[in-house]
C-alpha positions as CSV (number, residue, x, y, z in Angstrom):
1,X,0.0,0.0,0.0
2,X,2.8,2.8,0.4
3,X,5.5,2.7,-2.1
4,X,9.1,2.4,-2.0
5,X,9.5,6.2,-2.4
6,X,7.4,6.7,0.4
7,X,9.0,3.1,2.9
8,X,12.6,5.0,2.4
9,X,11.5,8.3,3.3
10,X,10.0,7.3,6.5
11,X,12.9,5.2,7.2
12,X,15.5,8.1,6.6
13,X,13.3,10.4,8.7
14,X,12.5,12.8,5.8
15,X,8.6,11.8,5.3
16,X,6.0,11.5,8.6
17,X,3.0,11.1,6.5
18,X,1.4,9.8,3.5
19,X,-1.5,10.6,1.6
20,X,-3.4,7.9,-0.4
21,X,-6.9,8.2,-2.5
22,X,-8.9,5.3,-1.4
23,X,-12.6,3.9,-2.0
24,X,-12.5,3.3,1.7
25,X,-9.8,3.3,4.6
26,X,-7.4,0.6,3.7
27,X,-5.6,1.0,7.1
28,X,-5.8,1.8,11.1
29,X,-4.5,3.6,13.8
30,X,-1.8,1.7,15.5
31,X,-1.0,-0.9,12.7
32,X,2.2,-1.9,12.3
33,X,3.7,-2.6,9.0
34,X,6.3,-4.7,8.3
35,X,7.9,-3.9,5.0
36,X,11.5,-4.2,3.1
37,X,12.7,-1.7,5.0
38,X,11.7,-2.0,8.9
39,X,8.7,-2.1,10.9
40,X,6.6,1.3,9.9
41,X,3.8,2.4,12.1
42,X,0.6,3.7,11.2
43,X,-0.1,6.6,13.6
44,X,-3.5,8.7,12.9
45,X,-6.0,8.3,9.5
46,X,-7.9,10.6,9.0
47,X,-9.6,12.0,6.0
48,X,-8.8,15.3,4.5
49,X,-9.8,17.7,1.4
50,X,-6.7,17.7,-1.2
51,X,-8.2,21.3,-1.6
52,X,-7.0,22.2,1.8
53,X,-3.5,21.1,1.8
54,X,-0.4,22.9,2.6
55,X,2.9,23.2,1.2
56,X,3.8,22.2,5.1
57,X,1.5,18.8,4.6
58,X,3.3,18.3,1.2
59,X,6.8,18.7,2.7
60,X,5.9,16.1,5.4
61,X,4.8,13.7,2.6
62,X,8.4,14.0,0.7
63,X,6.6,16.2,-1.9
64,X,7.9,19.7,-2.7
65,X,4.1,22.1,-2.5
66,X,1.0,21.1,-2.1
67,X,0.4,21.8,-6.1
68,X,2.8,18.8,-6.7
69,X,0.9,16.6,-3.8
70,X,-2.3,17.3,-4.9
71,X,-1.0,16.2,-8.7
72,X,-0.3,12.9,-7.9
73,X,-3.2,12.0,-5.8
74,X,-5.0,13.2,-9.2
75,X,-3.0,10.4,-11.1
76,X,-3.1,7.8,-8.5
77,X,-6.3,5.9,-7.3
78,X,-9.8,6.8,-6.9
79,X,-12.1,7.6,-3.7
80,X,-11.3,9.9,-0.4
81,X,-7.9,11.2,0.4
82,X,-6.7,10.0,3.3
83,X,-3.7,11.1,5.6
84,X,-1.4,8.6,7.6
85,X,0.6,9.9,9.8
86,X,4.1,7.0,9.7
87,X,7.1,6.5,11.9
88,X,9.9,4.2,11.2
89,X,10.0,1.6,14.4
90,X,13.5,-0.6,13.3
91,X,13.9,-3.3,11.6
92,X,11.4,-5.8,11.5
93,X,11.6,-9.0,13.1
94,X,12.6,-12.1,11.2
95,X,10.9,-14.7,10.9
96,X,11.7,-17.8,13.2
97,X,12.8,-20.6,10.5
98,X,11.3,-24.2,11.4
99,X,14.1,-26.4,11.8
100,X,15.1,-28.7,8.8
101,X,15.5,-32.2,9.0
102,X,16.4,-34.6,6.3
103,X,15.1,-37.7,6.9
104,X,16.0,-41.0,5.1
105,X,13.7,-41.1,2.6
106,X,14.6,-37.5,1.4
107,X,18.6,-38.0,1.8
108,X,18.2,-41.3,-0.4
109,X,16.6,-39.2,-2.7
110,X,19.2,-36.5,-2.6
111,X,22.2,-38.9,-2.6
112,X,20.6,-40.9,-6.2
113,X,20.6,-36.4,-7.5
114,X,24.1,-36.2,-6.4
115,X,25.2,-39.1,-8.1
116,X,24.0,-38.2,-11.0
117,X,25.2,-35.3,-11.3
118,X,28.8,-37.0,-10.0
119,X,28.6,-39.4,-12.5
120,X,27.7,-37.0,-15.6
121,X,30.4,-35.0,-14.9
122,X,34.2,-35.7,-16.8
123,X,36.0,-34.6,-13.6
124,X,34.3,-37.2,-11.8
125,X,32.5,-36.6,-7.8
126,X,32.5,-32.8,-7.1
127,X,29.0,-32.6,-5.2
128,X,30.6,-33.3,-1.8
129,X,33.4,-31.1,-2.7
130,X,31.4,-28.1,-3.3
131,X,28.9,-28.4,-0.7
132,X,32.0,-28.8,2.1
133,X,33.6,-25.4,0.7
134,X,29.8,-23.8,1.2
135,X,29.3,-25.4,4.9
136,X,33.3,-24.0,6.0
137,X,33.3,-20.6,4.1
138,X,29.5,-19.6,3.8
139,X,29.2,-16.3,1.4
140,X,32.1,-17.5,-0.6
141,X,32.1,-16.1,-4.0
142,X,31.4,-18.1,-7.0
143,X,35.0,-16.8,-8.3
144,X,37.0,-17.9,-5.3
145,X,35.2,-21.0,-5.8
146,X,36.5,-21.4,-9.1
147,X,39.9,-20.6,-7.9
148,X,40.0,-23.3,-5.1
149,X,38.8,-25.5,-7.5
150,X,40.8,-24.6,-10.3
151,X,37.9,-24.5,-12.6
152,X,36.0,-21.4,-15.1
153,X,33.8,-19.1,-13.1
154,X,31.0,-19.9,-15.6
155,X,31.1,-23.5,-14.8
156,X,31.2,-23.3,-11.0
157,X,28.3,-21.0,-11.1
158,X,26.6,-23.9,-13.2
159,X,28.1,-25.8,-10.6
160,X,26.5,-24.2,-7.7
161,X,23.0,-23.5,-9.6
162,X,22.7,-27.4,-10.2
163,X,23.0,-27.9,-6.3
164,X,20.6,-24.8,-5.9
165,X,18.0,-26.7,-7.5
166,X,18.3,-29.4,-5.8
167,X,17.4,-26.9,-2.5
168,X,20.9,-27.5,-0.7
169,X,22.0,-23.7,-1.8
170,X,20.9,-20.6,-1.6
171,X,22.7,-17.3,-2.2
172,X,23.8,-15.4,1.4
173,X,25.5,-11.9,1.5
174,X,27.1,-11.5,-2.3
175,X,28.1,-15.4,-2.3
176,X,26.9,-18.6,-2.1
177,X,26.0,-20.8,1.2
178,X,24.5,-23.9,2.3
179,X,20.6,-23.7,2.6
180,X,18.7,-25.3,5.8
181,X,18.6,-28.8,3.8
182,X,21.8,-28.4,2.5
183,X,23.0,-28.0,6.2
184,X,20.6,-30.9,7.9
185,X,21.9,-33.3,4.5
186,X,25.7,-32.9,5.2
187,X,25.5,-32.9,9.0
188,X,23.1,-36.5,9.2
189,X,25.7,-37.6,6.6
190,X,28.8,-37.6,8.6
């Protein structure tokens, strides 16, 4: 419901309200939003004339006068104009991940996918390899991979998206890491 404009504004502490044409109020007084960049709260809404506002209520919106404000609201939606008033409360909490277990079933399953892959390959088993480097050095880089490895960047990346499919990796920071299955896999296989 607010844009990304608007979510960065309130975060930087250059925008304390928002005003938004709707058929009816799409939001409440103490709702807390939690958005891609924090927790924002939804203070007062309350519905105003666009005719009455202010260069002041503009400025508090991130827009430059009231002429500009009352532009957009023109282009964007129809119904009332409403004004939120919006503080940025921190980041927002992350989600508690369910712990992942790879049963025996599943890692028989896995272990036939890595064998294939193994045995399609002219270098011969690099599946273990790869997925040890991600559990000791998580972020690394798909080009320090293909250093340690002494193989093209291109084909390590290939590399890493065919265990990526299969669910054991996932991307972290600018690299690559072992995902919650990849993790629960390798440590019931030891």
């Amino acid at each position: 419901m607010l844009s990304k404009r608007i979510l960065r504004g309130v975060a930087a502490g250059e925008i304390s309200e928002a005003y938004l044409r709707w058929p009816s109020p799409l939001a409440e007084a103490g709702t807390r939003l939690s958005t891609v960049v924090g927790l924002i709260g939804v203070g007062e809404v309350s519905r105003v004339d666009p005719g009455e506002l202010t260069d002041d209520d503009a400025r508090r919106a991130g827009f430059g006068s009231a002429a500009g404000l009352r532009a957009s609201l023109a282009k964007h939606g129809r119904g009332e104009v409403y004004r939120l008033t919006l503080s940025f409360e921190g980041p927002a909490p992350r989600p508690v991940a369910e712990p992942v277990v790879v049963g025996g079933r599943e890692r028989a399953v896995i272990d036939q996918q890595l064998a294939r892959l193994d045995v399609s390959a002219p270098r011969g088993p690099w599946t273990r390899q790869v997925l040890e480097v991600l559990r000791r050095r998580p972020g690394i880089r798909a080009a320090e991979l293909a250093a340690e490895h002494n193989r093209p960047v291109s084909r390590c990346k290939s590399d890493v998206w065919r265990l990526r499919e299969l669910g054991l990796v996932e991307q972290v920071e600018s690299g690559f890491g072992l995902s919650a299955r990849g993790r629960s896999y390798l440590e019931g296989g030891d």
